[in-house]
NUNU-950425 format. One record per atom (N, C-alpha, C, O, CB): x, y, z; atom name. Coordinates in Angstrom, 1 decimal. Each point is the difference from the previous one (the first is absolute). Glycine has a CB too. Example, Ala and Ser with C-alpha at 12.3 -4.5 7.8 and 13.67 -1.06 7.14 Angstrom:
# residues 2
ATOM        u        v        w   at
ATOM     13.2     -5.7      7.8    N
ATOM     -0.9      1.2      0.0   CA
ATOM      0.9      1.2      0.0    C
ATOM      1.0      0.0      0.7    O
ATOM     -2.9     -1.2      0.5   CB
ATOM      1.5      2.3     -1.9    N
ATOM      0.9      1.1      0.0   CA
ATOM     -0.8      1.1      0.8    C
ATOM      0.5      1.1      0.1    O
ATOM      0.7     -1.7     -2.3   CB
# end
This chain:
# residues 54
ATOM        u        v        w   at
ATOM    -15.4     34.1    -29.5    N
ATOM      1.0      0.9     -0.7   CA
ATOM      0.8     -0.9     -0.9    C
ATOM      0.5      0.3     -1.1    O
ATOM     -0.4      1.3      3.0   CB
ATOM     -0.1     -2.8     -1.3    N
ATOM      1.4     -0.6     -1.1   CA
ATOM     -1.2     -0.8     -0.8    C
ATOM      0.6     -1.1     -0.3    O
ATOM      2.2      0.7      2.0   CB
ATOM     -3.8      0.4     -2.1    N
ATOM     -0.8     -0.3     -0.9   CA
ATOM      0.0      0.8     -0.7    C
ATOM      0.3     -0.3     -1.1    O
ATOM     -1.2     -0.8      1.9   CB
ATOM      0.5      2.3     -0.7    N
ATOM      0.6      1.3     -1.0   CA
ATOM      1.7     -0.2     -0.8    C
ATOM      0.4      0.1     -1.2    O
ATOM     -2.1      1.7      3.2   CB
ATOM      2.1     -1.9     -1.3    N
ATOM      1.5     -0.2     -0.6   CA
ATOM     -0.1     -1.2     -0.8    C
ATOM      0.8     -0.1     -1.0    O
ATOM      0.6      1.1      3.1   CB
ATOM     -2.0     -1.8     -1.9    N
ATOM      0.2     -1.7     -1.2   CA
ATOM     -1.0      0.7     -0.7    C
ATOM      0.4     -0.6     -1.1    O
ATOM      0.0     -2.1      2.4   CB
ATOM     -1.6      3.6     -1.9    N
ATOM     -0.5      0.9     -0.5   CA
ATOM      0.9      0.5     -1.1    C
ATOM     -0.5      0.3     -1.1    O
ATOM     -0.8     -0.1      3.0   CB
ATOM      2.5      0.0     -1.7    N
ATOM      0.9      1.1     -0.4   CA
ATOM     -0.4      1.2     -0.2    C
ATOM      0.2      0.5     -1.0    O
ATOM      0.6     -1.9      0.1   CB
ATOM     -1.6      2.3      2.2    N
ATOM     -0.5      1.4     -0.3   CA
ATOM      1.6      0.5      1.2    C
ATOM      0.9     -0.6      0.6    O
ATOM     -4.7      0.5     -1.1   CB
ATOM      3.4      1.2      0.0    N
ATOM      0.6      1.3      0.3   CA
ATOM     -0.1      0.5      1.8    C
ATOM     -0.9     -0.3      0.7    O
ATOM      0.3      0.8     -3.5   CB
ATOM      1.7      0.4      3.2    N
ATOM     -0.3      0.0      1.5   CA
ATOM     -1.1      0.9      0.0    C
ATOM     -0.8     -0.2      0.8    O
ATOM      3.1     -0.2      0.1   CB
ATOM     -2.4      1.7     -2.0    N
ATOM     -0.7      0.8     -0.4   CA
ATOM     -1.5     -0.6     -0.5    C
ATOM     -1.0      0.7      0.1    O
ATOM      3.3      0.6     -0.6   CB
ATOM     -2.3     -2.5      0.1    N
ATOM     -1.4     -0.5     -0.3   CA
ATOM     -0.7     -0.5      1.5    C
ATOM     -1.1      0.2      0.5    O
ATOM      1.8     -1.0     -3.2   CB
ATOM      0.3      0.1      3.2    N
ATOM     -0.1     -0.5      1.6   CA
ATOM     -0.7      0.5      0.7    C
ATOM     -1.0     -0.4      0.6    O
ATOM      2.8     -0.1     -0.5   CB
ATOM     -1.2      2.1     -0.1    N
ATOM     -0.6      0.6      1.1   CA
ATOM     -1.0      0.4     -1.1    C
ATOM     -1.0     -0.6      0.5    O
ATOM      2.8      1.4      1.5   CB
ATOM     -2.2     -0.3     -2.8    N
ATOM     -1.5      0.5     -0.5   CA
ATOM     -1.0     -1.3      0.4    C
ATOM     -1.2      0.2      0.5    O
ATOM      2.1      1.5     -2.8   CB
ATOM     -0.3     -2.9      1.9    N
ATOM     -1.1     -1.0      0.5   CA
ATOM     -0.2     -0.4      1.3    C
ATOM     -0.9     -0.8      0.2    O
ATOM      1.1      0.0     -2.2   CB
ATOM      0.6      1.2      2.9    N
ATOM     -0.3     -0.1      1.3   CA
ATOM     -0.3      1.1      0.8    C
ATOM     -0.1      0.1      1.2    O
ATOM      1.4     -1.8     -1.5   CB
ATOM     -1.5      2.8     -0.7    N
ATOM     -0.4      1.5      1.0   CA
ATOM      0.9      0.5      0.9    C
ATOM     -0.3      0.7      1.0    O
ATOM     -1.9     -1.3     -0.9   CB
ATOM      3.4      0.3     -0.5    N
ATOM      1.6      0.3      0.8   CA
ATOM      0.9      0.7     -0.3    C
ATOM      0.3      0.0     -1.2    O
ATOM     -0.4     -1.7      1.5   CB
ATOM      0.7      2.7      0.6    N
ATOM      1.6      0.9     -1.4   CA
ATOM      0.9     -1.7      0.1    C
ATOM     -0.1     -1.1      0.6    O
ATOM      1.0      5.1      0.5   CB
ATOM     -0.2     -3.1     -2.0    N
ATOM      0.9     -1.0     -0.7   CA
ATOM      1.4     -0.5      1.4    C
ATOM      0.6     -1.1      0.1    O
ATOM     -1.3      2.6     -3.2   CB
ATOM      0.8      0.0      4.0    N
ATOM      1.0     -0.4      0.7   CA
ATOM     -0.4     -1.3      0.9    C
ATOM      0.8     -1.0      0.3    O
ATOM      0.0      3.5     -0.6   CB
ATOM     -2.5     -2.2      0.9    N
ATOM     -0.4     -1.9      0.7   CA
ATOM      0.5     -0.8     -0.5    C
ATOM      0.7     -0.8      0.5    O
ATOM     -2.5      0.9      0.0   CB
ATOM      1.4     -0.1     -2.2    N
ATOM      0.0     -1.4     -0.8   CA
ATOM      1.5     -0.4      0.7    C
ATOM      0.2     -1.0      0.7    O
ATOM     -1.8      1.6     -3.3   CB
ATOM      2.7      0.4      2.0    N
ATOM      1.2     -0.3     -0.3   CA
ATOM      0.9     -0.4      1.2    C
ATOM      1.1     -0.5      0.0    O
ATOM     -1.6      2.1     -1.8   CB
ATOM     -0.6     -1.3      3.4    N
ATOM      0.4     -0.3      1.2   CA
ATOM     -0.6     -1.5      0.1    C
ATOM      0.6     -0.8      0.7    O
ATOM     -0.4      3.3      0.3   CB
ATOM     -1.1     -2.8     -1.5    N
ATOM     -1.1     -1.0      0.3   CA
ATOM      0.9     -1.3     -0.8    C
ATOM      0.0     -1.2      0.4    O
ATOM     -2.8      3.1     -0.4   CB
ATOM      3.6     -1.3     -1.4    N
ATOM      0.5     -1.0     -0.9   CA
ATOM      1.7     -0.2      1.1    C
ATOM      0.8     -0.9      0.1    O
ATOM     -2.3      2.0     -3.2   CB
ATOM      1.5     -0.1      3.6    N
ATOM      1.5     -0.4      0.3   CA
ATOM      0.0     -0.9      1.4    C
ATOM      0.8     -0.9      0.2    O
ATOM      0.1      3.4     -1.2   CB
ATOM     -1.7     -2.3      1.7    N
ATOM     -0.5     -1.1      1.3   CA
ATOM     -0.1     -1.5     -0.6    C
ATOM      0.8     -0.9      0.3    O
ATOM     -2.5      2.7      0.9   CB
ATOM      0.9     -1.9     -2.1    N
ATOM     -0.9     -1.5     -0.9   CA
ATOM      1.8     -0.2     -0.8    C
ATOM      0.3     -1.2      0.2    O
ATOM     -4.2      2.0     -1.2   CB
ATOM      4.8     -0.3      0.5    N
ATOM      0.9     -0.6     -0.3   CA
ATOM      0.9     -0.2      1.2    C
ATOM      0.8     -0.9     -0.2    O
ATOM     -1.2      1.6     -2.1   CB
ATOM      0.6     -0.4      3.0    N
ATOM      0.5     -0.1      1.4   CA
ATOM     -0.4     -1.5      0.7    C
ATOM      0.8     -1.0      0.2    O
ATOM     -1.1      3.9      0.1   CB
ATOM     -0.8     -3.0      0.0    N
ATOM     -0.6     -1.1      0.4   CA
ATOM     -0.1     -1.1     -1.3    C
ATOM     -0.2     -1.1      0.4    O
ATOM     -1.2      2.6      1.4   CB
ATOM      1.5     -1.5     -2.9    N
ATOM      0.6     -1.2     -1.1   CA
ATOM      1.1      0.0     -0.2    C
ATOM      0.4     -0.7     -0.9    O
ATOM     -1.8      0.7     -0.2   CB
ATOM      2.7      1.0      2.0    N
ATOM      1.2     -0.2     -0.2   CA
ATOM      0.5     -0.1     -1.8    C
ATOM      0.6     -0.8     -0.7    O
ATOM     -0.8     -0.5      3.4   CB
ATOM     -0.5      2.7     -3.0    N
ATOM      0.2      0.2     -1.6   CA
ATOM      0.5      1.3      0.0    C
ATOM     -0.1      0.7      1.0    O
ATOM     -1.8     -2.1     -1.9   CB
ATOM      2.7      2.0     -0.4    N
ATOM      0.3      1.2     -0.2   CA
ATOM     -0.6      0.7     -1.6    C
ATOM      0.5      1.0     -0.5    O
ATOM      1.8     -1.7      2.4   CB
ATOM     -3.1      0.1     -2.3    N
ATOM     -0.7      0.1     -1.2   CA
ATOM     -1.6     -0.6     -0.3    C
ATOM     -0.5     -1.1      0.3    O
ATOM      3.1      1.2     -0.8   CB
ATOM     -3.1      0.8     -0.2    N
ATOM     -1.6      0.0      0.1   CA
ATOM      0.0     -1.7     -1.1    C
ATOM     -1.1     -0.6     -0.2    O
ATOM      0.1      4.4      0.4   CB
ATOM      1.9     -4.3     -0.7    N
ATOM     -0.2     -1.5     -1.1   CA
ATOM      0.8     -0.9      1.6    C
ATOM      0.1     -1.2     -0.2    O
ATOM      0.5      2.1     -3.7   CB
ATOM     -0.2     -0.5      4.9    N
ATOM      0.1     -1.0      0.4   CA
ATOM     -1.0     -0.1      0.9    C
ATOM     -0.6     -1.0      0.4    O
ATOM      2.7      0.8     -1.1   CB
ATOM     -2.3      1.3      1.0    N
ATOM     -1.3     -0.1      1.3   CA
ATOM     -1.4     -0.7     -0.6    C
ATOM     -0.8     -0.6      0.7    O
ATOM      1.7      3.2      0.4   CB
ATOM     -1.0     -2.5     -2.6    N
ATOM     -1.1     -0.3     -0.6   CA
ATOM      0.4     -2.1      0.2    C
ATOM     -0.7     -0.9      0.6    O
ATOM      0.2      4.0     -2.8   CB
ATOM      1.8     -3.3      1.4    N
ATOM      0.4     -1.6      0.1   CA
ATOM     -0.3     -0.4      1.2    C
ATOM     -0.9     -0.8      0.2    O
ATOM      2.7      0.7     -1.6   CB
ATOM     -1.1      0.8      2.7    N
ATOM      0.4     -0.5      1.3   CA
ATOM     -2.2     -0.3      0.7    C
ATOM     -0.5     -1.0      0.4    O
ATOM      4.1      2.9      0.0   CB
ATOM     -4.1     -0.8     -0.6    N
ATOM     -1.2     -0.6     -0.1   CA
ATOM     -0.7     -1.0     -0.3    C
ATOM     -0.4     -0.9      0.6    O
ATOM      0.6      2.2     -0.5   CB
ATOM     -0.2     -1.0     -1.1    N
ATOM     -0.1     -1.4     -0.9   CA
ATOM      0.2     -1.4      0.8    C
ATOM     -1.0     -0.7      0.3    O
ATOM      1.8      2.1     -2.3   CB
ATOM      0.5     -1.8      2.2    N
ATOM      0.6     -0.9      0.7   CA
ATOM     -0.6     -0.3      1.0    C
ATOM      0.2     -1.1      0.4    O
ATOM      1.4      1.5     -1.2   CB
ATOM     -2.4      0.4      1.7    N
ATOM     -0.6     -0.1      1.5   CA
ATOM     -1.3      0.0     -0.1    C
ATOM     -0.6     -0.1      1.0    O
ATOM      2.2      1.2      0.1   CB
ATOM     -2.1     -1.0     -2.2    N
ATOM     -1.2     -0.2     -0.8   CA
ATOM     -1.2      1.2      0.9    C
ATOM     -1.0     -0.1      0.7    O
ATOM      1.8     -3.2     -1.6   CB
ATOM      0.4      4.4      0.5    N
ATOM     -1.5      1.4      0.6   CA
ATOM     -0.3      0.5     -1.5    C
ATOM     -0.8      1.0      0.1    O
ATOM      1.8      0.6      2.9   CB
ATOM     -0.8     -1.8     -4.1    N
ATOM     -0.8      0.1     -1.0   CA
ATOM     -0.3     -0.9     -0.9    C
ATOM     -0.9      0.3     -0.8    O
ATOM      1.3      1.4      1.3   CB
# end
């Protein structure tokens, strides 16, 4: 998921490319920033980065 987000697609593209509604994605995104202790999809993308999951 948070490879999609360093992607810069959409929660709406998210779920079309993962065969998902949008409300998963948007549960699925709010967990994954939870667990990087982030409150935004550019830090969740950095804070990865840093831990080297992309």
């Amino acid at each position: 998921m948070v490879r999609r987000l360093a992607l810069a697609m959409s929660t709406e593209e998210i779920a079309a490319d993962l065969y998902v509604s949008v409300n998963t994605v948007k549960t699925h995104l709010k967990n994954a920033y939870r667990k990087l202790s982030v409150g935004r999809r550019s830090e969740a993308v950095r804070r990865a980065r840093e831990l080297g999951l992309l």
